[in-house]
N, C-alpha and C positions, 0 to 999 in steps of 0.2 A: 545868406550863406556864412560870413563873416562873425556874424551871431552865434547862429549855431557852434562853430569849431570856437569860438571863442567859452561857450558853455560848459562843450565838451574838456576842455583843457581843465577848468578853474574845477570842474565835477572829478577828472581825475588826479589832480592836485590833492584835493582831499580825500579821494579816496586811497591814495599811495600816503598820505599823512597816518592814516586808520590801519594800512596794511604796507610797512615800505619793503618789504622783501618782495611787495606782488606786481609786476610789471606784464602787464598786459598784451599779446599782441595780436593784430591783423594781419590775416593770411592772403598773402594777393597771386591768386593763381593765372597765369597767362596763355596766351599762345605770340607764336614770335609774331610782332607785330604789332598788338596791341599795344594801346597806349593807357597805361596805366597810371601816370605820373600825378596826375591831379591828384586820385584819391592816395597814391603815396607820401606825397607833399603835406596834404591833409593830417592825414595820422599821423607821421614824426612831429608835426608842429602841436599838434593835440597832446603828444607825449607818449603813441601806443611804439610798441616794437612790433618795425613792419616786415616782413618772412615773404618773398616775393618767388615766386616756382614758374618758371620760363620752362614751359615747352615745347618742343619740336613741334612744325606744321606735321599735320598726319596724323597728330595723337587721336587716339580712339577713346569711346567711352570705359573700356573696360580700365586701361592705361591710366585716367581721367578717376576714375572711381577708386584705384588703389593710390592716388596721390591724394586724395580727400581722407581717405583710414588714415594714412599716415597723420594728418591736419588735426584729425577728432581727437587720435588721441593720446595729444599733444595738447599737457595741460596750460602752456601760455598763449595756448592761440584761443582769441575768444571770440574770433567774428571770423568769416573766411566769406572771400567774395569771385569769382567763378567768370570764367570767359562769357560772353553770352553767343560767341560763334559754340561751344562747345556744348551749351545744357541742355543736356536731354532728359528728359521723368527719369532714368536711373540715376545719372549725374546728380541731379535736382536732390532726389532724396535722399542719399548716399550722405549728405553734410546733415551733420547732431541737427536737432531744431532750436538746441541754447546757441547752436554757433551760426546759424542762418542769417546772420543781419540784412541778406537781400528780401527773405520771407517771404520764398516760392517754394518750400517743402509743403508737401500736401500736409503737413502735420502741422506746420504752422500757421497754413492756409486753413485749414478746420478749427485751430483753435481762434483765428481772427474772425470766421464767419461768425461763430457763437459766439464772440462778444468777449473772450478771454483773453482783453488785451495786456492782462499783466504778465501772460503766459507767451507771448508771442510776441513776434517784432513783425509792425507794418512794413511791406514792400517799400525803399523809401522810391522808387519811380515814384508810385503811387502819392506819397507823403507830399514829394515835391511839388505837382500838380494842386494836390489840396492849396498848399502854402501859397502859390501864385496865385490860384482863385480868391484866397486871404485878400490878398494883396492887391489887388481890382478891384477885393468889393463885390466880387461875381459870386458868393454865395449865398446866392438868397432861394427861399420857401419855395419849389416847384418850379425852379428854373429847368430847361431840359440840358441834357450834355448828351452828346452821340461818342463813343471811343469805336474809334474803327481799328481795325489791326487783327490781331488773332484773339482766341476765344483762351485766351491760356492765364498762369496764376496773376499776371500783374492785371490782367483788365478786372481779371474777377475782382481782386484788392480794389481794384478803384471803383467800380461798381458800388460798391460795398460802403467805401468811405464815401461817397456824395449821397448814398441812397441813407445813411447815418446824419447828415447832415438836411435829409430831407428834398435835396434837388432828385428830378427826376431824371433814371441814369439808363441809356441803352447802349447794350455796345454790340457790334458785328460786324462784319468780314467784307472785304470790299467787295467780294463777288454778290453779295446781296442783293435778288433783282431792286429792291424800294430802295437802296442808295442817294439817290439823286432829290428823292423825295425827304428821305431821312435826313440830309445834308441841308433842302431847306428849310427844315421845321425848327431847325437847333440854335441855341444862343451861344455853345461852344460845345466845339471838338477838340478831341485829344487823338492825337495820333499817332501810333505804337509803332506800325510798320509800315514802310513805304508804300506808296500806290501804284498803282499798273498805269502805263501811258494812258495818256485822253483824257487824267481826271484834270478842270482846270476852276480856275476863279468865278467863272459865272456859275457851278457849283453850289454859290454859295450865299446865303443872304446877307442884305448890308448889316455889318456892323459887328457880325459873327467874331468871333473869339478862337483861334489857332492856338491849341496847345502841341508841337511835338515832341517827343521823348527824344530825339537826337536828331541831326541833320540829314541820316538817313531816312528819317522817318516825315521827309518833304512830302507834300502828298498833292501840292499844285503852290504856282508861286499867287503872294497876294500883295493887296495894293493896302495904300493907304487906309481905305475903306475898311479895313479890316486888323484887327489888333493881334499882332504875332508875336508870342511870346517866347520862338528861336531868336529874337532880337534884342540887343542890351544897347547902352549906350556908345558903344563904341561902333555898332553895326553888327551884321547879321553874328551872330552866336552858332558857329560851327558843334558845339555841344548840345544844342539842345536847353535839354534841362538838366544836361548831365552833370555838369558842377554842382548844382543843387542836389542830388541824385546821391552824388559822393558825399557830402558832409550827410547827409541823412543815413548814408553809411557807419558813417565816423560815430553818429551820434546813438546808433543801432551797437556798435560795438563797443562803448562807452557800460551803455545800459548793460549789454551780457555780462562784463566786467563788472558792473557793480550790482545784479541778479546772483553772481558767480560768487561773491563775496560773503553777501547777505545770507546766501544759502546757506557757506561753509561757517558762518562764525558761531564762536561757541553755544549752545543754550538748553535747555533744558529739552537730552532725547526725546523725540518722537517713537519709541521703542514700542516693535510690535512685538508681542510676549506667545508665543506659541502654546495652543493649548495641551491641556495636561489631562488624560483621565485616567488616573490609577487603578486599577484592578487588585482584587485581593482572591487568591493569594498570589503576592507578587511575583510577576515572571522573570526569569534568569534577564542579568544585565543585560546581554547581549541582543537578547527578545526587545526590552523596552527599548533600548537606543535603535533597532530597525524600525520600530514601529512607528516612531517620530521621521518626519520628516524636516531637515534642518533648512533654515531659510538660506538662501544663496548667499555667498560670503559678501558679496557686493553689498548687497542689501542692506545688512547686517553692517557695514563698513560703512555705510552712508549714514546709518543710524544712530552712530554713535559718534559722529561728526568727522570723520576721516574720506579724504579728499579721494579721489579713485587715481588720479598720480601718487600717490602715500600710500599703495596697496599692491603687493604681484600676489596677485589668485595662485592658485596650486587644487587645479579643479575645483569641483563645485562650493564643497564645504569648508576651503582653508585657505588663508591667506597668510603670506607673510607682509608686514607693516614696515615703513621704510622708519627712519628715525628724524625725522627730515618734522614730522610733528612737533617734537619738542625743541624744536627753533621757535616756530609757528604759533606756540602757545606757551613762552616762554614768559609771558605776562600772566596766564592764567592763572587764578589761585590753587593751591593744590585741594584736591579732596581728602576726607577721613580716611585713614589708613588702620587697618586690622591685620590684624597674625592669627592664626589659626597656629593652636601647638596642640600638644597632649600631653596624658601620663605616662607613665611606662607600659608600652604597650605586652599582651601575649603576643605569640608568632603571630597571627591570623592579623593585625595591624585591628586599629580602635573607629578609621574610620573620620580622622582628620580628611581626608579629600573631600568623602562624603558631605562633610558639614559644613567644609567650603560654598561647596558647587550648591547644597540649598541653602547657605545662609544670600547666597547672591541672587539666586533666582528667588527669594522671598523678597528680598529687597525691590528687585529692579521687575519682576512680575509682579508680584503682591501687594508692593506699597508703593511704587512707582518714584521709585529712588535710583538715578544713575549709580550705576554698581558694576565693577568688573570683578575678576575672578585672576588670580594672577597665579598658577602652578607650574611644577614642574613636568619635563619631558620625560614617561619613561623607559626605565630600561629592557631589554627584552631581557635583560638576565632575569629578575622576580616573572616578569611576562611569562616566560618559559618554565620558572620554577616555581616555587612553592608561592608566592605573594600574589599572582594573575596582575591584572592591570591595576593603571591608577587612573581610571577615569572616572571616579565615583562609583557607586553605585545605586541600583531600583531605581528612584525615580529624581535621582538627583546626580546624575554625569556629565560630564561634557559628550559630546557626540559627532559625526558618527566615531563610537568608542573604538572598532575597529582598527579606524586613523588612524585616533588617536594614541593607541598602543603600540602600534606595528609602522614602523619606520616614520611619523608623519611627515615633515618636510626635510627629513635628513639629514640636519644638526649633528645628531650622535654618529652617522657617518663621517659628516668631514671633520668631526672631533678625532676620530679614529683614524681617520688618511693623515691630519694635519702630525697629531702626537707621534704614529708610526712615522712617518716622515724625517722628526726630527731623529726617532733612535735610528734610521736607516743611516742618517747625516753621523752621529756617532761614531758607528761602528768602522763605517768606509774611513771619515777621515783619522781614526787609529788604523787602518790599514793600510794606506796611501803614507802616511809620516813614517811605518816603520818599516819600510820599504823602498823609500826612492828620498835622493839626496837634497839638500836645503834648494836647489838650482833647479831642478827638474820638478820639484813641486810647487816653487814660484813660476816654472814655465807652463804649467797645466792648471794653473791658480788665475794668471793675467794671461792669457794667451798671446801671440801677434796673429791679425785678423787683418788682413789685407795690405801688410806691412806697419801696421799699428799696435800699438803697447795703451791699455787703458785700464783703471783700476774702476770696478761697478761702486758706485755709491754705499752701496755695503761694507763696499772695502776698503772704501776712504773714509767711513765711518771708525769701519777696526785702526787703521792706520792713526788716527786722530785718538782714540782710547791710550794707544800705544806711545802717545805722544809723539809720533811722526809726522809733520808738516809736510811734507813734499807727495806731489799730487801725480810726479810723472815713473812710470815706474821702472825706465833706466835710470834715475836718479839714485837707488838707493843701496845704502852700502852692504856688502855682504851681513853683517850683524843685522842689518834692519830687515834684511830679507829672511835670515833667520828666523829673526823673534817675530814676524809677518807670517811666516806660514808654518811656524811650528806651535798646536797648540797644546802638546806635549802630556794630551789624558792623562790622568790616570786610573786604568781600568776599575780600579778597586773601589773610588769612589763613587763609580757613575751611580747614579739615582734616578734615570730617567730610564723608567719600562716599557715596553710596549705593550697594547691593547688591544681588546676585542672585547664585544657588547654584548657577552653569552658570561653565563655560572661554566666555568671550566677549571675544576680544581689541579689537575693535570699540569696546568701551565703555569700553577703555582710555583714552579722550581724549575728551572733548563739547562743542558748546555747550549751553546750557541756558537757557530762558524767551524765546525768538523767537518764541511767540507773542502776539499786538497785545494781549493782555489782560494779560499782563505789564510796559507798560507802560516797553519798554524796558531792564527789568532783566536784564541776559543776561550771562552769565559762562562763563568754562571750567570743566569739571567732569570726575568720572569715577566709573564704578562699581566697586569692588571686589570682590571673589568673597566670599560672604556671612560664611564660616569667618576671613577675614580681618577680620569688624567687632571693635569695639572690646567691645562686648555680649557676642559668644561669648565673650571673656576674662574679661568679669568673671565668667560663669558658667563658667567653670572653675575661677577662683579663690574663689568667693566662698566664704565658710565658712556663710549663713543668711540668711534671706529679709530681715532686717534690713540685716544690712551690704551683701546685692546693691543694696537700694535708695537706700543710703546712696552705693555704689561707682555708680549711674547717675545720682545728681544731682550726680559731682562729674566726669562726663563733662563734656571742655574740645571743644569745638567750631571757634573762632573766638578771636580778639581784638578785643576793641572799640579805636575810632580811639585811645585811650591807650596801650594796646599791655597793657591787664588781660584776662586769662580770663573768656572768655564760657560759662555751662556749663549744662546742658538742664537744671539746676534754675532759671536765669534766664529760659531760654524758658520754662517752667510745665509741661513734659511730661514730667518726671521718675517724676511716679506714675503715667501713663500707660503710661509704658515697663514700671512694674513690671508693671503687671495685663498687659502682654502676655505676660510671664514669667514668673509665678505658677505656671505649670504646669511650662515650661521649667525649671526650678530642680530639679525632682526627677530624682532616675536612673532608667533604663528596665532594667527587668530580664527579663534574656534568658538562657539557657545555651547549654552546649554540645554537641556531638553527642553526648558521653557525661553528658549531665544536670545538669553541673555548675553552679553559677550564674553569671552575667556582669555587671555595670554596663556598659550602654551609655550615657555621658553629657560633652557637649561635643565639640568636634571644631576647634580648631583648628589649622591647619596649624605645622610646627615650622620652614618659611622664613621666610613671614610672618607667623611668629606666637610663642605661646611653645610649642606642639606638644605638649599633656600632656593628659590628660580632668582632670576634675572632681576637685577638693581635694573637695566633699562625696560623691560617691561611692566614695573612697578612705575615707573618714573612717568611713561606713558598713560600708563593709566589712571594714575594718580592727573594729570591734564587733562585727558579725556571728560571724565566723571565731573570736571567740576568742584568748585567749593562745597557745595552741598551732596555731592556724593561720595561714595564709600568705594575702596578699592579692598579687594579680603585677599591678604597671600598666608600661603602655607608654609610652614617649619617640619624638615622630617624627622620623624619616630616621637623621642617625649622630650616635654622643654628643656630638660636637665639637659640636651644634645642639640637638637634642632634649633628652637628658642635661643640657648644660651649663645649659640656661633651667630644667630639673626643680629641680636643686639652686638656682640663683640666686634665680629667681622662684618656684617653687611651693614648696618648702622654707621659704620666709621665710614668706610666704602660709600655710599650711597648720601651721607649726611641728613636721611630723613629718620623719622620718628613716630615711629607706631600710637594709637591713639588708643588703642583696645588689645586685649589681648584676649581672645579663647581659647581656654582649655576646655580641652576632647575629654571627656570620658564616658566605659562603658562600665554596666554591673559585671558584665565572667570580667572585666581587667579589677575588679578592684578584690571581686571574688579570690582570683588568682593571688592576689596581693594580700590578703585577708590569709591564706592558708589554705586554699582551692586547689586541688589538685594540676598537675602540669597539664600545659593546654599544649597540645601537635597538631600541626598542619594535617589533615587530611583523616584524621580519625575523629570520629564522634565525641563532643562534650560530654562531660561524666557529669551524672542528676543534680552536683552540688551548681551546678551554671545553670541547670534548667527548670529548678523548681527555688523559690524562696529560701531565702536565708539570709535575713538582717543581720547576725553577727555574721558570717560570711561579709558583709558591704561591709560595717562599720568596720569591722577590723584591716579593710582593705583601705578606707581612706585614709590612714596614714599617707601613702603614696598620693594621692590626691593633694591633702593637706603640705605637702613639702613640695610640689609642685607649684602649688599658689605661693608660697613662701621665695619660692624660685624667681616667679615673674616679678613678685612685690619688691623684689632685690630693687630692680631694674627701675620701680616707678612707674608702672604702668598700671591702670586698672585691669581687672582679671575678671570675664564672666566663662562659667562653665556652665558648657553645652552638653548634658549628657544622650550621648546620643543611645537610643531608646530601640531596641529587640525586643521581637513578641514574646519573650521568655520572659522578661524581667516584668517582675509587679509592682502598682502602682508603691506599694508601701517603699520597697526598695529605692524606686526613683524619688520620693518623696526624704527620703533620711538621706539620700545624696545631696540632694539640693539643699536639704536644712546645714547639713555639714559644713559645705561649701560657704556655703555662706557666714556662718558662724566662724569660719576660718579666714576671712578677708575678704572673699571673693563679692566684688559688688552687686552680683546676681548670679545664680542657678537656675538653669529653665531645664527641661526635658525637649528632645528633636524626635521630632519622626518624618524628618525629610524622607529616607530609604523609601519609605512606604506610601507618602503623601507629596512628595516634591517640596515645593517652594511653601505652601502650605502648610506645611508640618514643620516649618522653622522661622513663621513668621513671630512667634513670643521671641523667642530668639533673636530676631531681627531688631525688634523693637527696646532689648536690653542693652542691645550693642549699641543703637542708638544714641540713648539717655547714656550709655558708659563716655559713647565718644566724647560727649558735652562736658566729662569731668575736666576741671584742668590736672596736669601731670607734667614732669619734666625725666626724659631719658637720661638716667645714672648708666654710666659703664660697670662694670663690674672691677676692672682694674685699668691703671695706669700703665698707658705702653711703654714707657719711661724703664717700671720696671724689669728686675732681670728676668730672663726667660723660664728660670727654676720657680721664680716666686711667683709669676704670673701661671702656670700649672699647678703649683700649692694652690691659688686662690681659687680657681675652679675647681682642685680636686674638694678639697676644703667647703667651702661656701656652696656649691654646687651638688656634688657627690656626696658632700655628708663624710670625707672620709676624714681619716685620723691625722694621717701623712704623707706622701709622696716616697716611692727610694728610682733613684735611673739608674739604670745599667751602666756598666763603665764605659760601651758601645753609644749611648744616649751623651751620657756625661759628654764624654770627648764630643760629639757631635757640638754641644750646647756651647762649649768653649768655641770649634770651631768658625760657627754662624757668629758669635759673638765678634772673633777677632777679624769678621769679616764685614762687619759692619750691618749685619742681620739681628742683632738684639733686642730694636726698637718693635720689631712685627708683631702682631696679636696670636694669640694661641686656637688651631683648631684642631681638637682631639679627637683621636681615633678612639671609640670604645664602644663594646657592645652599647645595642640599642635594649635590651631583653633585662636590666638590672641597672637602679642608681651606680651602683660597682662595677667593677670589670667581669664579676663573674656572674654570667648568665642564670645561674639558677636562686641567687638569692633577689629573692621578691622585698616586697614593701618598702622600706626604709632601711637600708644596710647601715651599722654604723661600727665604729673601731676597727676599721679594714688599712690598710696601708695598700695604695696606689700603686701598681709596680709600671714602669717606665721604661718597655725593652729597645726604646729606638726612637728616636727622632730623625726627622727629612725637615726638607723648608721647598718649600711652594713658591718663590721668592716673586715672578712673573703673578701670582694671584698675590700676594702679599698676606701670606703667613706660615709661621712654623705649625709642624703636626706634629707633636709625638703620638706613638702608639702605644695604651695601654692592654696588659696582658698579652692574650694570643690573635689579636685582631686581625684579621686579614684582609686584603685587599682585594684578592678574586675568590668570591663567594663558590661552593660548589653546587651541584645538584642534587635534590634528593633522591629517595629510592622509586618515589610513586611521581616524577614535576609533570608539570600543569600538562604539557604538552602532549600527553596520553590522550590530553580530552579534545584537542582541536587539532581541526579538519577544514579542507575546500570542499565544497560542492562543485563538482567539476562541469556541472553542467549552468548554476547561476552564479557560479563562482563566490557566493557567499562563504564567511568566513563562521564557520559552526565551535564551540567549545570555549571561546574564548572569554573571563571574566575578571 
């Protein structure tokens, strides 16, 4: 026994060397009375953490079975060991079969009969018995053993193991009439469960062998004559074999512990790829994502080496991911890292998602390359209006698309509670200051609460800003109560909108507070589209649940009449905001029609916004995948926008480094850009997009060509993907590719994921490969050092193609303001159509001698960057004449969701 727990110890020594954040424990379930102390003594000295559940005489098995759920799944328990007054076959089976270490589940019990002992843990009753017979010398070739007791999982185990061993094994019930007969044919018995009076010593032949499993299980007293192994050196052994029993417990939970390890550590996915058979002509999006049926997210999560504690489901197909990974595999090396951008798209978009979701499913279906997929969440604004979803599309989405478009785990909701929130905090506390006196708003600020005066940790944080020392809040002198709860807005500068997740151009411009309980306080106002709040950025950017909360109390709002930063850590709803976003902060994990995995997380738009998903769902999956795998995120609209904020902002933010970079392109976008007539949502392509026309393409890559030039700024290699419509002909796609290429780009391939899936991007797949292998170094585009004008010139400039820059005297002032405020160092994110290198939407290809006009600059301060906005940009998009929404419907009877793409 001494052995054993000494084994068990030095095996978890190293195993807590290999993993020291994993500490193991044993589950020790009671009833009052039991004596459980040995095997508790056991395990702390072994090193497991022991979780001991005393309960009431009377408990029932039903009571008994939800204390076990609670056990399973509970990721540090890894053995759990069970009353034996209390197991019943429901009990029994109710415990996982990884956590069984007694190994009486019939699940565990089938896999030991078959011989699957790597899969199973032996009974240790059972084990123990073995070990003694070791220890005799009593196991020899066709020896007989009789086990009397019951016919239940430990005799079968034992059965089992001597009949492995070769002795011959019968076991049965003491009502047996041949008992007596059976008792003297044997050279040992094992003895499970007590006997009924009468049974005694002449019973039994000389020399026979007494195994019992505990001192209840006496079954006649014996002599000399007879070799009893209830007996130790010190005299009779009131356990039995139970001490032995327990370390082989110990030694059972040891093993699960390091089964449990071995499973989870990182290595090359076992990844089951769902099949794919594309059909021509291909059916509407919404067809092929029902048609597929998505593997259970569990599955899917175990697959790609994430633990089922590192997971909260959200029904069948989604999960959110805790962050709790990137501790866990903070040694792992990271994997290749891809960007996905494009050119300047028409309305209709080019079709970057698309080429995402098949270059990943070529990868990790096709050529059997860990691969994730890292996008963004999105809006029901395009949902509803003229854009439909972004979950791919044909036969390269994430799925089910439905989800995935429409609310999926809620993010963009608590983005929208958290931001509304803070303008509600605004508004009230300019209501509340011009209204009640420096005394009566410090009385309604610290209340007295059961004759107590106490300031919340909030408030002895503001106190502390304020340079206020004193903690008690009779302490402080009328001035300090002042400048404590006066934060003295002012209306004019506020900057903080509030939002809703719909195109509503209406809300473009407000009044706000006309009604009489206001008090007079009415202002102009507006609401933003939600993707646009300042919230969605910082959860794109943030890197942990720390620094999100750090980045929302240093959210700037307003200035007070000094012309200082007023920031939602001063209004006091800084932690508020957090707990709305506690959950928001994780990635939603979705795959794709061929199984592959996805991070669905963040979503902010890349006009108004900086257009990238989540630095921590990058970050994750970038560990997941592996050295050898490839993680592909997306940049939105064309790289002059998307691309250029990836590297300026997310790159600094995130400190990683793209290894590849694809550019999107189609023939009607380069058509358009060539001199192609205007492309609208919702009306039919004109012939010049549907029939051939080489100087159509060539005259269009221009805009291709100044895109590559874009990335190459940066240092990164460039492969364009063109992605491929039945309309366009080979010769077309072939002068795109020779172009591209002749223009820097390391490789041009043609995709026909849409139409083929993972298949139709695997040249693709294999270009980004060979690209990843180049060496590169990430150049910033500028210095944050410099000043916030010139750092705009550089991007307008270098980026834009344009001539020069002029700001509004609106902008100007801003620029000084931020500046005197200590805001100068931040990176630049520009608001500017998606639809023109320029601010103006109708000029195609290569705009050049424009001057950049500058009507306003904001600062972001909590995401960490200034935005001006060029020209007429807006922030809450409207709707069109004909939006998507005409076309989608419930079926009120399968409640399926009809129209949606």
């Amino acid at each position: 026994m001494r052995q054993i727990i000494l084994n068990c110890k030095a095996e978890l020594v190293a195993l807590q060397k290999r993993e020291p954040s994993f500490h193991p424990g044993l589950a020790i379930v009671q009833v009052s009375g039991d004596d459980t102390l040995e095997v508790k003594n056991m395990a702390e000295e072994v090193g497991l953490h022991v979780v001991r559940i005393c309960l009431p005489e009377g408990t029932d098995t039903e009571e008994l079975v939800d204390e076990i759920a609670k056990l399973n799944e509970d990721p540090r328990i890894r053995g759990l060991v069970l009353p034996r007054s209390l197991v019943s076959n429901a009990a029994m089976n109710a415990v996982m079969p990884e956590k069984d270490v007694d190994g009486i589940t019939d699940v565990n019990l089938g896999r030991f009969v078959r011989g699957n002992l790597s899969e199973c843990f032996v009974p240790p009753a059972a084990s123990a018995v073995m070990e003694l017979l070791e220890q005799a010398a009593l196991c020899a070739l066709g020896r007989k053993v009789l086990i009397v007791g019951e016919n239940g999982s430990q005799e079968a185990a034992l059965q089992k193991l001597l009949q492995m061993e070769g002795m011959i094994a019968v076991s049965c019930q003491w009502q047996n009439a041949n008992i007596v007969e059976l008792l003297h044919q044997t050279d040992v018995i094992v003895v499970t469960t007590p006997a009924p009076e009468g049974f005694g010593e002449d019973w039994l032949k000389a020399d026979t062998t007494v195994i019992a499993y505990d001192s209840s299980a006496t079954a006649f007293g014996v002599s000399s004559s007879h070799q009893d192994f209830r007996q130790n050196e010190s005299g009779p052994s009131p356990e039995g074999i139970g001490l032995l029993t327990a370390a082989l417990q110990i030694k059972n939970t040891v093993e699960s512990s390091t089964r449990w390890i071995k499973q989870h550590q990182h290595k090359k996915w076992n990844l089951r790829p769902l099949k794919l058979q594309p059909i021509s002509p291909v059916p509407s999006d919404i067809e092929i994502s029902r048609a597929q049926t998505p593997k259970v997210i569990d599955a899917l999560a175990k697959e790609v080496g994430l633990r089922p504690a590192e997971i909260e489901a959200y029904g069948r197909n989604k999960a959110k991911v805790k962050l709790s990974p990137l501790d866990r595999l903070k040694e792992q090396p990271d994997g290749k890292y891809v960007l996905v951008a494009g050119i300047t798209p028409t309305p209709l978009g080019e079709g970057k998602s698309t080429v995402t979701i098949g270059l990943v499913q070529a990868l990790g279906a096709h050529l059997d390359v860990n691969s994730f997929a890292c996008v963004r969440q999105p809006s029901q604004g395009p949902t509803f209006g003229v854009k439909g979803g972004a979950a791919g599309g044909g036969y390269s989405q994430v799925i089910p698309m439905e989800e995935f478009n429409l609310h999926l785990t809620g993010d963009i909701h608590a983005i929208t509670a958290a931001n509304n929130l803070l303008a509600a905090a605004i508004d009230a506390r300019i209501l509340h200051e011009g209204t009640q006196s420096d005394q009566a708003l410090y009385n309604r600020l610290v209340p007295t609460i059961n004759g107590e005066r106490h300031f919340s940790p909030i408030q002895l944080a503001r106190l502390t800003r304020l340079g206020i020392k004193k903690k008690d809040p009779r302490a402080l002198a009328p001035e300090e109560v002042s400048k404590f709860v006066r934060l003295d807005i002012d209306p004019s500068t506020i900057t903080w909108q509030r939002v809703v997740d719909t195109n509503d151009r209406f809300l473009r411009k407000m009044t706000i507070g006309q009604s009489s309980t206001e008090k007079g306080f009415i202002r102009e106002a507006q609401f933003d589209i939600a993707v646009a709040s300042e919230i969605m950025a910082i959860l794109a950017l943030t890197d942990s649940m720390a620094d999100m909360k750090n980045r929302l109390s240093n959210i700037v709002v307003a200035n007070d009449r000094k012309g200082q930063p007023v920031t939602a850590e001063d209004l006091g709803v800084s932690g508020a905001l957090a707990v709305l976003m506690k959950d928001a902060i994780k990635p939603t994990l979705m795959q794709t029609l061929e199984g592959t995995p996805v991070f669905v997380h963040a979503g902010p738009f890349a006009n108004i916004a900086h257009g990238n998903s989540s630095v921590l769902a990058d970050k994750l999956a970038l560990k997941l995948v592996g050295k050898e795998g490839f993680v592909v995120t997306e940049a939105g609209f064309g790289a002059d926008i998307g691309m250029e904020k990836f590297f300026n902002i997310k790159c600094r933010a995130s400190g990683l480094q793209p290894d590849v970079v694809v550019l999107v392109a189609t023939i009607r976008a380069l058509k358009m850009h060539g001199g192609g007539p205007n492309v609208t949502a919702g009306k039919p392509l004109s012939k010049e997009y549907t029939e051939e026309n080489l100087k159509l393409v060539a005259d269009g890559c221009c805009n291709l060509q100044k895109q590559i030039q874009i990335a190459q700024l940066f240092g990164i290699p460039v492969v364009v993907a063109v992605n491929v419509f039945k309309t366009d002909t080979e010769a077309e796609i072939d002068l795109v590719c020779q172009i591209a290429k002749h223009s820097g780009a390391y490789d041009a391939v043609p995709c026909n994921h849409w139409a083929a899936g993972g298949r139709g991007s695997i040249q693709l797949a294999q270009a980004v490969s060979k690209a990843a292998d180049q060496k590169s170094s990430l150049r910033y585009l500028y210095d944050l050092k410099m000043p916030i004008v010139e750092k705009i010139r550089t991007i307008a400039q270098k980026i834009y193609g344009a001539e020069d820059i002029v700001l509004s005297p609106e902008a100007q002032s801003k620029v000084d303001l931020y500046v005197s405020q200590g805001f100068g160092e931040l990176p630049i994110c520009m608001a500017k159509t998606h639809l023109s290198l320029s601010h103006q939407p109708e000029r195609k290809g290569v705009p050049s001698g424009f001057i950049l006009p500058i009507r306003d600059v904001r600062a972001s301060i909590g995401a960490g960057f200034i935005y001006p906005l060029a020209g007429t940009m807006s922030t809450m998009p409207g709707l069109p004449t004909r939006p998507c929404f005409y076309d989608i419907d419930l079926d009120s009877d399968t409640e399926q969701v009809r129209g949606l793409f």
